[in-house]
Chimera marker file (.cmm) of the C-alpha trace (Angstrom):
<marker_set name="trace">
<marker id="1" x="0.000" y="0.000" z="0.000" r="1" g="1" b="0" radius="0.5"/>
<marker id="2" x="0.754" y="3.646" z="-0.622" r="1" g="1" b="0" radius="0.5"/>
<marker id="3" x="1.373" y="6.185" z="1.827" r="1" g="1" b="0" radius="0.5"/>
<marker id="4" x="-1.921" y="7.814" z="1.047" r="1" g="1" b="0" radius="0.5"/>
<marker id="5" x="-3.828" y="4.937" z="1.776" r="1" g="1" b="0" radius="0.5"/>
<marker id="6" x="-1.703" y="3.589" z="4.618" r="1" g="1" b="0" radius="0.5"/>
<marker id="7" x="-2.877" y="7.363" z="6.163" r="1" g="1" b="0" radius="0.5"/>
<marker id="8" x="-6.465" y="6.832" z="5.541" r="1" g="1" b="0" radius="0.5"/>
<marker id="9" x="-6.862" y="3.117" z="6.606" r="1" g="1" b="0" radius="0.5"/>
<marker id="10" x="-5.892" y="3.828" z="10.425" r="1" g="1" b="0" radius="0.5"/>
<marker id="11" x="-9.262" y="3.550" z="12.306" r="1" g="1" b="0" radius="0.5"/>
<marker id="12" x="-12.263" y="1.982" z="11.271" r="1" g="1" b="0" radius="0.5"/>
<marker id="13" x="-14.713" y="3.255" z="8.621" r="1" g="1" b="0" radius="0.5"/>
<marker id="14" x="-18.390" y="3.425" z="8.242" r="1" g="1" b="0" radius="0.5"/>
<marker id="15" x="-20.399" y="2.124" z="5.426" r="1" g="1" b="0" radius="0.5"/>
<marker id="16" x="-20.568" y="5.696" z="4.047" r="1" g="1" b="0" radius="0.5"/>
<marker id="17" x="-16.949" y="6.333" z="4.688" r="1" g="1" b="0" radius="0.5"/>
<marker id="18" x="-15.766" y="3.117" z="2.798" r="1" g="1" b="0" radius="0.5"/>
<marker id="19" x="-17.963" y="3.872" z="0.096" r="1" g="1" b="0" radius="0.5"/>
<marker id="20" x="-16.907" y="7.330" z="-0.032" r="1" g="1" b="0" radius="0.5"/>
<marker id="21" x="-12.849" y="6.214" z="-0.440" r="1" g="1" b="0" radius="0.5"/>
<marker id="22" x="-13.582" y="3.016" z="-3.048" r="1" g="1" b="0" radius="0.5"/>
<marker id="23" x="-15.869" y="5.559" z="-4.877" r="1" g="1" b="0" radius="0.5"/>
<marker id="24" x="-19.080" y="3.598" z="-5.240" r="1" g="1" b="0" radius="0.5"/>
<marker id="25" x="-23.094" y="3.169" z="-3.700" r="1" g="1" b="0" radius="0.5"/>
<marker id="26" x="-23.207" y="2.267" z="-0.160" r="1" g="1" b="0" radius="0.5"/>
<marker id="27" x="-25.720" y="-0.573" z="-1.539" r="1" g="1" b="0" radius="0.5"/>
<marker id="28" x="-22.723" y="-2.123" z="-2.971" r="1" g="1" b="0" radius="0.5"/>
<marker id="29" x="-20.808" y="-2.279" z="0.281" r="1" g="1" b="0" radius="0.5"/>
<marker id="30" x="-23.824" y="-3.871" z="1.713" r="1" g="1" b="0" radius="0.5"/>
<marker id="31" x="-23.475" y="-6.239" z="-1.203" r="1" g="1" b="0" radius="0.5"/>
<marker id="32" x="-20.116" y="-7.520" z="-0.790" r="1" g="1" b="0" radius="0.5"/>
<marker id="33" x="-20.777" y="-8.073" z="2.703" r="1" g="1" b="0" radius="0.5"/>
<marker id="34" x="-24.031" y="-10.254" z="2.179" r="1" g="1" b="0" radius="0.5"/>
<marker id="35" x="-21.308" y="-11.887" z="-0.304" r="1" g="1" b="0" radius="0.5"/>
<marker id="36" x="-19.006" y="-12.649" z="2.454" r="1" g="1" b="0" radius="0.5"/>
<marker id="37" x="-16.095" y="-10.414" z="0.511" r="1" g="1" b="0" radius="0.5"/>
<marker id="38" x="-16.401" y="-7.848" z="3.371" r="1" g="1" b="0" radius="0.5"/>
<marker id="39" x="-15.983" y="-8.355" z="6.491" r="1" g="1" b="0" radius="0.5"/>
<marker id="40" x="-17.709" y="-5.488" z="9.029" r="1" g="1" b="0" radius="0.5"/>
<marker id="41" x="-17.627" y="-5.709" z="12.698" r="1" g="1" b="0" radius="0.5"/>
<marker id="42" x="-20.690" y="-3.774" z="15.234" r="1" g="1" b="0" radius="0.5"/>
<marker id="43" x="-21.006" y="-1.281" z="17.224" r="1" g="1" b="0" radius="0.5"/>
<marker id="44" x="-24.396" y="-1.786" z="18.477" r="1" g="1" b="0" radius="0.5"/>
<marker id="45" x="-26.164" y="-1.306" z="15.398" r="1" g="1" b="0" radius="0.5"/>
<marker id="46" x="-23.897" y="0.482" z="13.441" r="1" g="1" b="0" radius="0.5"/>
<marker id="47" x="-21.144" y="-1.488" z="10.935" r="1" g="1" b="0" radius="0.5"/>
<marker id="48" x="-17.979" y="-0.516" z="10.841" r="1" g="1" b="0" radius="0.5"/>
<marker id="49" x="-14.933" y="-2.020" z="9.250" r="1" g="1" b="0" radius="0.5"/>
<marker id="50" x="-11.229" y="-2.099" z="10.392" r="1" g="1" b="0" radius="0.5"/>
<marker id="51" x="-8.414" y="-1.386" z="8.431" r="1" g="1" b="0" radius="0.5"/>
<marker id="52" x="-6.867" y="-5.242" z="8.497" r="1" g="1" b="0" radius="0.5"/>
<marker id="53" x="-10.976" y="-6.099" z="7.026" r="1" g="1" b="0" radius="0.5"/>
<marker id="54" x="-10.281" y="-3.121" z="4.071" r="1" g="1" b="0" radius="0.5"/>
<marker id="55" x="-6.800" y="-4.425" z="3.172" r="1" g="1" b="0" radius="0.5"/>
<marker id="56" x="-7.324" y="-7.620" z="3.115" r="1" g="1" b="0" radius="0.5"/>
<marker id="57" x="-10.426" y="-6.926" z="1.334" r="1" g="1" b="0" radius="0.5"/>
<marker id="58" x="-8.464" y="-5.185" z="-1.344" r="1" g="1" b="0" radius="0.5"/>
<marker id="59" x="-5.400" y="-6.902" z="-1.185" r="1" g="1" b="0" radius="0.5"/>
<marker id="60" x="-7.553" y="-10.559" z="-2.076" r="1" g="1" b="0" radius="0.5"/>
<marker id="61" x="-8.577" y="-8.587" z="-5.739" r="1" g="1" b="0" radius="0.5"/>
<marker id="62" x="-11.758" y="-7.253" z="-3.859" r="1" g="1" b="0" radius="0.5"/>
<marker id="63" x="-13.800" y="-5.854" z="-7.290" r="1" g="1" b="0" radius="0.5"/>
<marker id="64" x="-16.750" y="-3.945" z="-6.563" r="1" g="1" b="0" radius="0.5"/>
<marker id="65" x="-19.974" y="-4.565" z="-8.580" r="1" g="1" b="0" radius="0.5"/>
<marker id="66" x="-21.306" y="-1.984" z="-9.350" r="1" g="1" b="0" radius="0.5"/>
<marker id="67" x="-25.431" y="-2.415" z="-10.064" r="1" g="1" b="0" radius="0.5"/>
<link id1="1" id2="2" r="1" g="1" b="0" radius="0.2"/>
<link id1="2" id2="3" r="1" g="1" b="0" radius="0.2"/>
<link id1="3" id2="4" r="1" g="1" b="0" radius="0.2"/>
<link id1="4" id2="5" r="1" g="1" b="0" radius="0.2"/>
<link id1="5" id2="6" r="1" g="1" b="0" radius="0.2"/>
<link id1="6" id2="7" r="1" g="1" b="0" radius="0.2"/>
<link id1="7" id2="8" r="1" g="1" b="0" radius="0.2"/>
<link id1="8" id2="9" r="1" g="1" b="0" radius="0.2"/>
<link id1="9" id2="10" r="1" g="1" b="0" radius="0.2"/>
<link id1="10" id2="11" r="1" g="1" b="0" radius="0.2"/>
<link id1="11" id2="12" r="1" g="1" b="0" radius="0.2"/>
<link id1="12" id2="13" r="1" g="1" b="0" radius="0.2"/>
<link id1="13" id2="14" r="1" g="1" b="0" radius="0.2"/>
<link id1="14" id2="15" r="1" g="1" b="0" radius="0.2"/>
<link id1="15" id2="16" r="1" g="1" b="0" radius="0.2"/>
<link id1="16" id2="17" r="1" g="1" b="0" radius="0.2"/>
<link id1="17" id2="18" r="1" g="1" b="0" radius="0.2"/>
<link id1="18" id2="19" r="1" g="1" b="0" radius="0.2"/>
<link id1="19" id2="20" r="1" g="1" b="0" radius="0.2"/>
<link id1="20" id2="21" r="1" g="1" b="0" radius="0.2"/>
<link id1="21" id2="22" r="1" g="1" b="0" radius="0.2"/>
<link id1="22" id2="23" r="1" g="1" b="0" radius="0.2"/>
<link id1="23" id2="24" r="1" g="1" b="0" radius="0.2"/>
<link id1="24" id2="25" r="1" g="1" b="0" radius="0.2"/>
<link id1="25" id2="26" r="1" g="1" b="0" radius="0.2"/>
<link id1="26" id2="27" r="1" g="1" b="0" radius="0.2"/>
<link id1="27" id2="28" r="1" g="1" b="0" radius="0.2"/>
<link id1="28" id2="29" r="1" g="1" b="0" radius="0.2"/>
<link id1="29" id2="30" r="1" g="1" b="0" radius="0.2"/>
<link id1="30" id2="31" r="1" g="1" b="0" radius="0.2"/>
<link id1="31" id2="32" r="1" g="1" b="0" radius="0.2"/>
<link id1="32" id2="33" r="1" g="1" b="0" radius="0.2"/>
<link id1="33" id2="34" r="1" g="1" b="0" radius="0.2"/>
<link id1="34" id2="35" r="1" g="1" b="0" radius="0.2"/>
<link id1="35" id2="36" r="1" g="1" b="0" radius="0.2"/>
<link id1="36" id2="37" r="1" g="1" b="0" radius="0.2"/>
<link id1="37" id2="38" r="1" g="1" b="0" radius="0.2"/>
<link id1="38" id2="39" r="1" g="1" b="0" radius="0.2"/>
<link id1="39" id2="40" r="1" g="1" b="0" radius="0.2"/>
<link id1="40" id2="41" r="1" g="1" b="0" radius="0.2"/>
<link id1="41" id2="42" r="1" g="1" b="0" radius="0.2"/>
<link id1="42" id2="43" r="1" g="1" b="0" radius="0.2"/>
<link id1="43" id2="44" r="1" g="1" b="0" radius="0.2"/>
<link id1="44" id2="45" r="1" g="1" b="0" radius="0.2"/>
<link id1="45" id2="46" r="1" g="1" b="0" radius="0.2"/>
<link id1="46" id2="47" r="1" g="1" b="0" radius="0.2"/>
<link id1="47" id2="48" r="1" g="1" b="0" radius="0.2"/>
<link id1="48" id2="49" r="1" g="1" b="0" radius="0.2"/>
<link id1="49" id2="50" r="1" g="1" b="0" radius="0.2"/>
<link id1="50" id2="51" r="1" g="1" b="0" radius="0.2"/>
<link id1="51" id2="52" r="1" g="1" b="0" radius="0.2"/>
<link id1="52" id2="53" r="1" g="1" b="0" radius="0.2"/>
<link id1="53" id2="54" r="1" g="1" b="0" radius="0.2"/>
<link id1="54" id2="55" r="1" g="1" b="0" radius="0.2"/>
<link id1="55" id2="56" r="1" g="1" b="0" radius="0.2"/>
<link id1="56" id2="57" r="1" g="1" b="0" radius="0.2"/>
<link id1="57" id2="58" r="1" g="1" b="0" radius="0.2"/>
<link id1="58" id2="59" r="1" g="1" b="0" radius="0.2"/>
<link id1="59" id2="60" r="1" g="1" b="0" radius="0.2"/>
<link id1="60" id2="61" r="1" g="1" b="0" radius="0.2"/>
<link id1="61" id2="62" r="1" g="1" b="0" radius="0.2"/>
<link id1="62" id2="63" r="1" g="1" b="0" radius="0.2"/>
<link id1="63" id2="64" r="1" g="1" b="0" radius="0.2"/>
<link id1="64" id2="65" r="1" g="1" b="0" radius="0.2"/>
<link id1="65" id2="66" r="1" g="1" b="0" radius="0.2"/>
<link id1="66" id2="67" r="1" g="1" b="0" radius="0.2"/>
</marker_set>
């Protein structure tokens, strides 16, 4: 990874926050979890996702479909 990313990946992001930085729909975050590509932790009812889940995310070839 890149310094730039190695910056933003040091706490966990929300939904909106991932989908924000991988530039696509929130729906499609919600889609590669249900796909088991993702994987979020909870914070009550909120999903978050650490930086380890994001880099290893991207590092397996993660490819977002986008609907």
């Amino acid at each position: 990874m890149g310094n730039v990313q190695d910056a933003y990946l040091t706490k966990a992001k929300t939904r909106e926050e991932l989908a924000d930085y991988l530039h696509c729909d929130v729906r499609t975050i919600d889609r590669e979890v249900q796909r088991g590509k993702l994987k979020p932790f909870y914070v009550g009812r909120a999903v978050r996702f650490t930086p380890e889940a994001i880099s290893d995310y991207l590092n397996s070839g993660g490819e977002l479909v986008h609907a």
